[in-house]
C-alpha positions in Angstrom: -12.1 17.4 -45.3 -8.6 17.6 -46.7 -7.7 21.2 -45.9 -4.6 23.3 -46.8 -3.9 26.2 -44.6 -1.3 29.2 -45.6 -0.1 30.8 -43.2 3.3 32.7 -42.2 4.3 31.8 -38.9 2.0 29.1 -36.8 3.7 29.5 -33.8 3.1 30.3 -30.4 4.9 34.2 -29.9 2.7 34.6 -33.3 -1.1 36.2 -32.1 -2.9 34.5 -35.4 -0.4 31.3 -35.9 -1.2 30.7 -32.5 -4.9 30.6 -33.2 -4.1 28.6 -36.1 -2.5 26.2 -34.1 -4.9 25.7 -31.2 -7.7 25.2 -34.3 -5.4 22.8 -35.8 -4.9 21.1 -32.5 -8.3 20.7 -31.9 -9.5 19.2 -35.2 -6.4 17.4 -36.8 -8.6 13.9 -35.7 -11.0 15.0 -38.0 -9.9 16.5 -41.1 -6.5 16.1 -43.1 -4.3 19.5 -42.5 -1.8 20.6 -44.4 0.3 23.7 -43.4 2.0 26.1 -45.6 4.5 28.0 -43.6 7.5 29.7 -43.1 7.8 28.6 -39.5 5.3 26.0 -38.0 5.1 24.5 -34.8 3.1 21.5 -35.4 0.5 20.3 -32.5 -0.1 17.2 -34.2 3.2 16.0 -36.1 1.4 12.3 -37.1 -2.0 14.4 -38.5 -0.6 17.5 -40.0 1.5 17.5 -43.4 3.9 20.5 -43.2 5.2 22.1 -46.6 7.7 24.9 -45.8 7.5 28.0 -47.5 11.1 29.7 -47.9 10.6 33.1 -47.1 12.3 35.8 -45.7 10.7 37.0 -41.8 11.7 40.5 -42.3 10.9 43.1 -43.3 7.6 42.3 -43.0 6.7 43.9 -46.4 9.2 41.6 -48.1 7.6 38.7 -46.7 4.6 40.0 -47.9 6.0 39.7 -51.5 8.3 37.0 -51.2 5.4 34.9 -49.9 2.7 35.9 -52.7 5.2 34.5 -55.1 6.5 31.2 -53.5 3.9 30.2 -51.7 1.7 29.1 -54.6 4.8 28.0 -56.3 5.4 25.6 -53.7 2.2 24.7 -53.0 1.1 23.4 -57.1 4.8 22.0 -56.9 3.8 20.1 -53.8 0.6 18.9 -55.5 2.2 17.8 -58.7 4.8 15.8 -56.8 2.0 14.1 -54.6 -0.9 14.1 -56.2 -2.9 16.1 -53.5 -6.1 17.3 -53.6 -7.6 19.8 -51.4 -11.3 20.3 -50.8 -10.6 23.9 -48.9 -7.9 26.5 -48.9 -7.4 28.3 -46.2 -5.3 31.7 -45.2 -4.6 34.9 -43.5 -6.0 38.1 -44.7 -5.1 39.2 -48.2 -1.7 37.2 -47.7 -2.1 34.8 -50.6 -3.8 35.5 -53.9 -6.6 32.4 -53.7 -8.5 30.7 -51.3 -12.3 29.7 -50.2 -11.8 31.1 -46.4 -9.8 33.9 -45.2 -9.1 34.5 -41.7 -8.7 38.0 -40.8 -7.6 39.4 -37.8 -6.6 43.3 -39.4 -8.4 45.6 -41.9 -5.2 47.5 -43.9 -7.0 49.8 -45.3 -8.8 51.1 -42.8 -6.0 51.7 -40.6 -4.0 53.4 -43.1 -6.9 55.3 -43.3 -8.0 56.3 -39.8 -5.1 55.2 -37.6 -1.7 55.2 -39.7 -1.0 58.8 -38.9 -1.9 58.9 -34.8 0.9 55.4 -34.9 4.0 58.2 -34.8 6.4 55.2 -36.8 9.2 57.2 -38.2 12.4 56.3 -40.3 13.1 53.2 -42.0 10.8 51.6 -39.8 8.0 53.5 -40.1 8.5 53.5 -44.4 8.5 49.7 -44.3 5.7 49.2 -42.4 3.6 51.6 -44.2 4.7 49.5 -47.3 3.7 46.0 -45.3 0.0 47.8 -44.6 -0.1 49.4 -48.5 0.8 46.1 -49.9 -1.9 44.4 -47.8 -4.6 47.1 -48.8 -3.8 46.9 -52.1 -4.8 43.3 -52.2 -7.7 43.4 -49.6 -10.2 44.0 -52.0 -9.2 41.4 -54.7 -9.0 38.7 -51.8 -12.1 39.8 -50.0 -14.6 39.7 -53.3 -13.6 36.2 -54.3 -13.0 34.3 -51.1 -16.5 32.2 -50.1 -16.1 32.9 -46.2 -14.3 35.2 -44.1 -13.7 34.4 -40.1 -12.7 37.1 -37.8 -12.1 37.7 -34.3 -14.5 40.3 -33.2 -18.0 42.0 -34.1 -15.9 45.6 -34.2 -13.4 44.0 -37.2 -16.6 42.5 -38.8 -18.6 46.0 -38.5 -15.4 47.6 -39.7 -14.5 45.0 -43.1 -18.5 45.7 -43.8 -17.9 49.6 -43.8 -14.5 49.4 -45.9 -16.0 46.7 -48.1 -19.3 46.1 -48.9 -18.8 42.6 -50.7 -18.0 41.4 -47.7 -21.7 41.4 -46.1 -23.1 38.0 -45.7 -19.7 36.3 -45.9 -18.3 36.6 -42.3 -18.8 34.6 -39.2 -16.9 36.0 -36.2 -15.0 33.6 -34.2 -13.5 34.8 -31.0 -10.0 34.1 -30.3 -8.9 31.5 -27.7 -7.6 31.5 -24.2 -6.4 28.6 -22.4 -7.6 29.5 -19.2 -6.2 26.7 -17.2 -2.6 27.6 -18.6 -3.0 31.7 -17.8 -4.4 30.9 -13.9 -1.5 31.8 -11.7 -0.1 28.8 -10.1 -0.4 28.5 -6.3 3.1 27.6 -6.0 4.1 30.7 -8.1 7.0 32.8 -6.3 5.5 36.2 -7.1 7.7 38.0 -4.7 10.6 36.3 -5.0 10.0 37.1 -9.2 9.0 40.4 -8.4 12.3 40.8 -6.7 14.6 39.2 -9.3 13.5 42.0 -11.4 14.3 44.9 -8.4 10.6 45.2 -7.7 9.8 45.6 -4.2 6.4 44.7 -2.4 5.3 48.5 -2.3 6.3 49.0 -6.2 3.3 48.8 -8.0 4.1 47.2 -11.8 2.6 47.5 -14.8 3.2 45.2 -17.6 2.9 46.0 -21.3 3.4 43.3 -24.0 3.7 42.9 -27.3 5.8 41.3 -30.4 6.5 44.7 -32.0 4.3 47.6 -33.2 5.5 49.8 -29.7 3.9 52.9 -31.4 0.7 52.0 -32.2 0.1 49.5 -29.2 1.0 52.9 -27.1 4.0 52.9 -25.6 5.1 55.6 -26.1 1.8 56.8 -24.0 2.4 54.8 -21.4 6.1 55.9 -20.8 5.1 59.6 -21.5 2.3 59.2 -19.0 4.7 57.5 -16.2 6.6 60.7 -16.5 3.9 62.8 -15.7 2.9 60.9 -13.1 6.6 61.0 -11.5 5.5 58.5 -8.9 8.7 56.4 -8.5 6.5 53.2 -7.0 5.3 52.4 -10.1 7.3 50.3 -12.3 7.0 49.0 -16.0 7.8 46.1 -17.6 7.8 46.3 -21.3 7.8 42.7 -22.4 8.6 41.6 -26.6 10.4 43.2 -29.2 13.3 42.1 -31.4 16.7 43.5 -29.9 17.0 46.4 -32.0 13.9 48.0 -31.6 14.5 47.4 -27.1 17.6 49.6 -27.6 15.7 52.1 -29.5 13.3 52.3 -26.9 15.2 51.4 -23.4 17.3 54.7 -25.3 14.3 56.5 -25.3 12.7 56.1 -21.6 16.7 56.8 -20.6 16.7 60.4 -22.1 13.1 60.6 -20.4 14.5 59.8 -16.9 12.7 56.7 -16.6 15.9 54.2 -16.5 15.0 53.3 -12.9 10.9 52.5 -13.7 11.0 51.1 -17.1 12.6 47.7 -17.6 12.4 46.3 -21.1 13.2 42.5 -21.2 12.4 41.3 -25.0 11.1 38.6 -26.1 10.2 36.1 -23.9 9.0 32.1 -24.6 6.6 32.5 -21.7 5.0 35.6 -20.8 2.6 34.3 -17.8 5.4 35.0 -14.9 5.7 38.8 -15.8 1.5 38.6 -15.5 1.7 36.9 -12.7 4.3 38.9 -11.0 2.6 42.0 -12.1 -0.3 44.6 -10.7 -2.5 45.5 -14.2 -1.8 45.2 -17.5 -1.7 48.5 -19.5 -2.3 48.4 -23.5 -3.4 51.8 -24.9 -3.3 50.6 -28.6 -4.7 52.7 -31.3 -5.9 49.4 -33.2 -6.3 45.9 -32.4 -8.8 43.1 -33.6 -8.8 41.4 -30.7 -5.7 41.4 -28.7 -5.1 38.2 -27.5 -2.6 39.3 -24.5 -5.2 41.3 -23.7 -7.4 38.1 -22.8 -4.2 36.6 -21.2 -4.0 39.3 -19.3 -7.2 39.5 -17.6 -7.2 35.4 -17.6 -4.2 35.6 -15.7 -6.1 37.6 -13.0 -5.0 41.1 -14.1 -6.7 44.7 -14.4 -6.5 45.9 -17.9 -5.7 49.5 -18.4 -6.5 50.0 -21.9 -7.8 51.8 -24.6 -11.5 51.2 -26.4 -10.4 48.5 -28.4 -12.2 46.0 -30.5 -12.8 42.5 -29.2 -11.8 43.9 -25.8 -15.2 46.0 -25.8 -16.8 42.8 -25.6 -15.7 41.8 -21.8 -14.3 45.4 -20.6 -16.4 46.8 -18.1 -15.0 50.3 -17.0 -14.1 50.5 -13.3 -14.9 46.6 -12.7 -12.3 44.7 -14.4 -10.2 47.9 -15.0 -10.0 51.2 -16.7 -11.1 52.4 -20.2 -8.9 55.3 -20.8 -8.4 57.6 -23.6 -5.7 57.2 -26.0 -3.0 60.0 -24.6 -1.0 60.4 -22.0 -2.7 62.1 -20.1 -5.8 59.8 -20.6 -3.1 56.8 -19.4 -2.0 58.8 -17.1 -5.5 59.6 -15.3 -6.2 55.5 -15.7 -3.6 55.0 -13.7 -3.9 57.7 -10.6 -7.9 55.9 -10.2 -5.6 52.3 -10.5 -3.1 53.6 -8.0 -6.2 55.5 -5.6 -7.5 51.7 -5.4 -6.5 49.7 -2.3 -4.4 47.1 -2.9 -6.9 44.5 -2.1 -9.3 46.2 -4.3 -7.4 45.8 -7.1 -6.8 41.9 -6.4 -10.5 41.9 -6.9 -10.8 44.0 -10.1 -8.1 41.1 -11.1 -10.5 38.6 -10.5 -13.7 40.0 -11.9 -11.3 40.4 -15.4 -10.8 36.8 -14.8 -14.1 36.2 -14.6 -15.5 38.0 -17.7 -12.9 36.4 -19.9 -14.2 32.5 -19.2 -16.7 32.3 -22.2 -13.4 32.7 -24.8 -12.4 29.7 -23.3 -10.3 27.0 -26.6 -12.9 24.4 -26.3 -15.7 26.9 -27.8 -13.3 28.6 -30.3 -12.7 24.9 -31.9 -16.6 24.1 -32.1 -17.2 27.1 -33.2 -14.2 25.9 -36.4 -15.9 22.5 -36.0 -19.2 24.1 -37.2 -17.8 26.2 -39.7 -15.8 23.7 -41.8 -18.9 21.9 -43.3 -20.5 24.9 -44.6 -17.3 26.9 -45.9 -16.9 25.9 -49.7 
């Protein structure tokens, strides 16, 4: 099949480009890609066509826009100039006006509805990405009613696009994101101390690690931090890994005037996360919405307790007080999650680490492309 896929960012830091990319990976041998994207890091330079898309990255709802206008522009130009023809279109959630599949990893609407207000985003910030989700939500429905197949991630973002949108019953297959599970194991050469230690963590600290691109509110930081405080155990460490530069300063500013300079360390983005899950004790994530995290899989493939929230996709492998703690999402739930992590003995929770690394084999990348493998013939 010749196969055009739109989508913003295929690239590794990017949760659903990196999807994209492993699918792409896996099936370039077998069907003709070709990638519409602001930013693509292709798997398969000699089998996948890439066609840029000249778009601005931020604000996010400005990409939105400026995407909706170019990207078919570019894409009929690119058609006219070659003589292309496409048997599929493919893209991301409402962010492109046509298409035969979409591949959704985020209902807008529903979380403006249920979870927009609990997220805390405030100031310019806050405004443009309320605009991002409204832009997307606006569109949703349009998209959703005339694509032929929707894939998502998890059977809670399937039982949640059903509720919001009825049209969408009898349209979606759920595909579980990917893990390379060879790639997360921790290395047996692996310095943890010596890691641990570049980054003034002693043997008796124990660290969490939180990650994420951006979104700090509504993945929970501000939780976790507020819960760290209450604990006022000064073992316990946190490293906050992702974020742009700007929004680090806001928030290494904001565990500062909490007193927490000493226990939070915020280190940005980062190429490679596994060392900081390697070098760390759990991995704590009390979002307020997520599809299916992918670090969350990471995580727990890289032989980490989770500490995290009931979220979608993760329901589907947590088991409460065997590959970690479901907590509820506030502080003091966090905080509670973390006195029965710290109550555990420190071999105990090696082997909570392990059982998470367990439960987490069947989302393994081979299965995710079959699953794309099966899908393909039947999309149109």
């Amino acid at each position: 099949m010749r196969i055009a896929v739109f989508d913003y960012k295929v690239v590794a830091t990017n949760p659903i480009g990196s999807c994209h990319g492993r699918m792409l990976a896996g099936l370039c041998q077998e069907h003709e890609f070709t990638v519409f994207a602001v930013e693509f890091e292709n798997p398969c330079p000699d089998r996948v066509r890439f066609v840029r898309v000249p778009a601005p990255t931020r604000p996010l709802a400005l990409l939105f826009l400026a995407y909706h206008l170019l990207a078919p522009l570019v894409y009929f130009l690119y058609r006219l100039r070659t003589g292309a023809r496409f048997d599929l279109v493919q893209m991301v959630e409402s962010n492109l006006s046509f298409g035969d599949v979409a591949y959704v990893h985020f209902c807008h609407r529903a979380y403006l509805k249920h979870h927009w207000k609990e997220a805390g985003a405030r100031g310019l910030r806050g405004v443009l990405r309320f605009l991002d989700h409204w832009l997307h939500a606006l569109v949703e429905p349009w998209v959703f009613r005339r694509v032929k197949r929707i894939v998502v991630p998890s059977q809670g973002i399937k039982r949640e696009l059903e509720g919001m949108y009825p049209i969408t019953r009898g349209k979606i297959t759920v595909i579980p994101n990917p893990v390379n599970l060879e790639r997360m194991a921790r290395p047996p050469g692996f310095d943890r101390e010596g890691f641990r230690r570049k980054l003034e963590a002693s043997p008796e600290d124990v660290v969490l690690v939180f990650v994420a691109l951006g979104h700090f509110e509504r993945k929970g930081l501000p939780l976790v931090l507020e819960a760290l405080r209450q604990l006022g155990d000064k073992r316990v460490k946190l490293w906050v890994v992702g974020g742009e530069a700007d929004l680090v300063a806001f928030w290494q500013g904001r565990a500062r005037k909490m007193g927490l300079e000493e226990q939070a360390r915020f280190l940005g983005m980062q190429r490679d996360v596994r060392p900081f899950l390697w070098g760390a004790d759990a991995f704590v994530f009390p979002s307020s919405y997520e599809v299916f995290p992918l670090v969350s899989l990471e995580a727990a493939a890289a032989g980490l307790p989770l500490i995290v929230t009931p979220l979608y996709g993760v329901e589907e492998f947590m088991r409460d007080g065997e590959t970690g703690f479901v907590v509820p999402r506030t502080a003091e739930g966090v905080r509670a999650g973390l006195e029965r992590f710290l109550a555990l003995p420190p071999q105990e929770r090696v082997r909570m680490g392990r059982v998470a690394q367990e439960a987490v084999q069947r989302f393994d990348v081979p299965t995710f492309v079959q699953v794309w493998r099966e899908l393909y013939p039947y999309a149109p």
